[in-house]
C-alpha positions as CSV (number, residue, x, y, z in Angstrom):
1,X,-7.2,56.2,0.3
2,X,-4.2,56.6,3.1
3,X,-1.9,54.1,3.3
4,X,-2.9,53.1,6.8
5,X,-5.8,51.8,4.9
6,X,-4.1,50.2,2.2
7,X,-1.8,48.0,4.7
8,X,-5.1,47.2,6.7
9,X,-6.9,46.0,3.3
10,X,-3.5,43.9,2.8
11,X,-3.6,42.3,6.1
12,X,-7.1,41.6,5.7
13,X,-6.4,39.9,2.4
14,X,-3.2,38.0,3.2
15,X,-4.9,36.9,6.6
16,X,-7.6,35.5,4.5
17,X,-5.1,34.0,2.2
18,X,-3.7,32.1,5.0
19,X,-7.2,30.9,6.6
20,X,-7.8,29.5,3.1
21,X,-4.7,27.5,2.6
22,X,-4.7,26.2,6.5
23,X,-7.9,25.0,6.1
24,X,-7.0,23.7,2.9
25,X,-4.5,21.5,3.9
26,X,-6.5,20.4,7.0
27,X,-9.3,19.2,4.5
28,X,-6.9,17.3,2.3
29,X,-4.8,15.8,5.4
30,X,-8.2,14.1,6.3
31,X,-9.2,12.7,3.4
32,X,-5.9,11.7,2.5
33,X,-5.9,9.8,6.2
34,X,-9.0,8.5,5.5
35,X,-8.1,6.9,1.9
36,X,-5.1,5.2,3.8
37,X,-7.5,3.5,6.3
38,X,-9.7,2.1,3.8
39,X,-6.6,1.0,1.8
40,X,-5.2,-0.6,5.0
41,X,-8.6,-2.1,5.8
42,X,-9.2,-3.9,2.4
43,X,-5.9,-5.1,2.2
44,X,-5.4,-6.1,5.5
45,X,-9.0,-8.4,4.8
46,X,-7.8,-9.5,1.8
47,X,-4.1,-11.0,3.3
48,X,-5.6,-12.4,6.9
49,X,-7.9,-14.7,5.2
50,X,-6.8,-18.0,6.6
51,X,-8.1,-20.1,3.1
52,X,-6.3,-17.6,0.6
53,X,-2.4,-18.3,0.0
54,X,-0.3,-16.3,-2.5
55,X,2.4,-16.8,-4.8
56,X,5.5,-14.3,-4.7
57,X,7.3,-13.8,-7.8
58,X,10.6,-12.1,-6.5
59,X,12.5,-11.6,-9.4
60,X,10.0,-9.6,-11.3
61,X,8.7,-12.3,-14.0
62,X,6.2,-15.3,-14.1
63,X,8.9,-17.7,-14.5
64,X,7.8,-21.3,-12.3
65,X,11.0,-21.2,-10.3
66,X,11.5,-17.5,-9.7
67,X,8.3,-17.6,-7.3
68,X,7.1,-19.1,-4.2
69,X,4.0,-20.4,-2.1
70,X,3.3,-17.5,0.9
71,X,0.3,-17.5,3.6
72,X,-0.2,-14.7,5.5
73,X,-1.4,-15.5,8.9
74,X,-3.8,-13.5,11.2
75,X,-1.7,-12.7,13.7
76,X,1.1,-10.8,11.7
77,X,3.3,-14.1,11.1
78,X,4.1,-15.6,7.6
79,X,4.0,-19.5,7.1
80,X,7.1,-21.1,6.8
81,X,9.5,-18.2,7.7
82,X,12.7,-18.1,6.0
83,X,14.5,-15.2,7.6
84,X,13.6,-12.6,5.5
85,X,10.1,-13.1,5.2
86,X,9.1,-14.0,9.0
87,X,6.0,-11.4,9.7
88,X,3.7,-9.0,7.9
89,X,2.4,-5.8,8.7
90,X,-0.1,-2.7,7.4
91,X,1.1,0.3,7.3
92,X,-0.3,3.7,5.5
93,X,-2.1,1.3,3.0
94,X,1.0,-0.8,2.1
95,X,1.8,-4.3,3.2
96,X,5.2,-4.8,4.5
97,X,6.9,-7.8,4.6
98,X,9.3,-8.1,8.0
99,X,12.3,-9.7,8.9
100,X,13.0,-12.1,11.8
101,X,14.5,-9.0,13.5
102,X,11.2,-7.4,12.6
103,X,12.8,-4.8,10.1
104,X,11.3,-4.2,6.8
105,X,12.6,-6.2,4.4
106,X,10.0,-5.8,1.5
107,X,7.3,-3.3,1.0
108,X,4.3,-3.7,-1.3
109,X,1.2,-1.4,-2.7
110,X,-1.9,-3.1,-3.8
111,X,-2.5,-2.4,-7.7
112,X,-6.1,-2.7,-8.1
113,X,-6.0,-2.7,-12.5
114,X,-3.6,-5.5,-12.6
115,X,-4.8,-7.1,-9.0
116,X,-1.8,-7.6,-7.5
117,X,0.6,-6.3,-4.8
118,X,3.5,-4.6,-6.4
119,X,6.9,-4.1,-5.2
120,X,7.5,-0.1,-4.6
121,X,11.0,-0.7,-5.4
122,X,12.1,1.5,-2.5
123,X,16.2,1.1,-2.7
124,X,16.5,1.9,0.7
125,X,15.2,-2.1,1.2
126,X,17.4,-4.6,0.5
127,X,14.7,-6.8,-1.1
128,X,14.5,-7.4,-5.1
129,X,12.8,-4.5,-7.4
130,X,10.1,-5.9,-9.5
131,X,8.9,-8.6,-7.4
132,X,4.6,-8.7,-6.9
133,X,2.3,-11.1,-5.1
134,X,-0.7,-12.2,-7.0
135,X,-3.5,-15.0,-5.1
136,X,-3.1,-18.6,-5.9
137,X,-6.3,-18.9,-6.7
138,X,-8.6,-16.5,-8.7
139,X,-12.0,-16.0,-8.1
140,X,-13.8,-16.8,-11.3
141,X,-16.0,-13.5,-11.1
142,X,-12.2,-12.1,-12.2
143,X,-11.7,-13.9,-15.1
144,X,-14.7,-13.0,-17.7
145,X,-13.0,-14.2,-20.5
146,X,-12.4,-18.1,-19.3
147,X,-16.0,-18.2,-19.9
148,X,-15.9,-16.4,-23.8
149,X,-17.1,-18.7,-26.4
């Protein structure tokens, strides 16, 4: 073999090697874009319904006054603003939680095993770590074991 030959079975390989990864990436960029709009979508169906309030623990526990009463509206406003919590928005499958000035205040991912929407504790966001939203009310198809004997 001459070594014209060898650098013409490298190219072919590394070429290859490249077409592989490229595509690669493409695939997973799609399914990865994909996985936020269905995230965005359920979450954005779960918030807008008018009849469903939730309560926001914002210092992290379950204690009755470290939480509050908040409606998300359909139109991107939150019920009885207060400043920092004046609108809501989805964005890459988390909800964030906007300022009067419209800046992101708090920023939350939906945790599907516990069924709540957890703080991602960004520190960037001058919001409380630890806080989550859970619904008011909880649909008794949730809650199995109120119905254990």
């Amino acid at each position: 073999m001459s070594v014209s030959c060898i650098w013409k079975f490298v190219g072919a390989e590394a070429a290859k090697t490249v077409i592989t990864l490229t595509t690669t990436a493409i695939v997973g960029g799609v399914v990865w874009l994909i996985t936020l709009r269905k995230r965005s979508t359920k979450l954005e169906s779960l918030l807008s319904n008018q009849h469903r309030s939730f309560n926001l623990y914002y210092r992290g526990d379950e204690k009755k006054e470290l939480n509050k009463s908040i409606h998300f509206l359909p139109d991107g406003k939150i019920d009885k603003p207060n400043g920092n919590e004046d609108y809501w928005r989805i964005r890459l499958g988390s909800l964030e939680i906007l300022t009067s000035g419209r800046k992101v205040f708090s920023k939350f991912k939906w945790d599907s095993k516990k069924g709540r929407l957890v703080h991602t504790n960004d520190p960037k966001l001058p919001s409380a770590m630890g806080q989550y939203i859970v619904p008011s009310v909880i649909p008794a198809a949730k809650q199995a074991d109120i119905y254990a004997k």
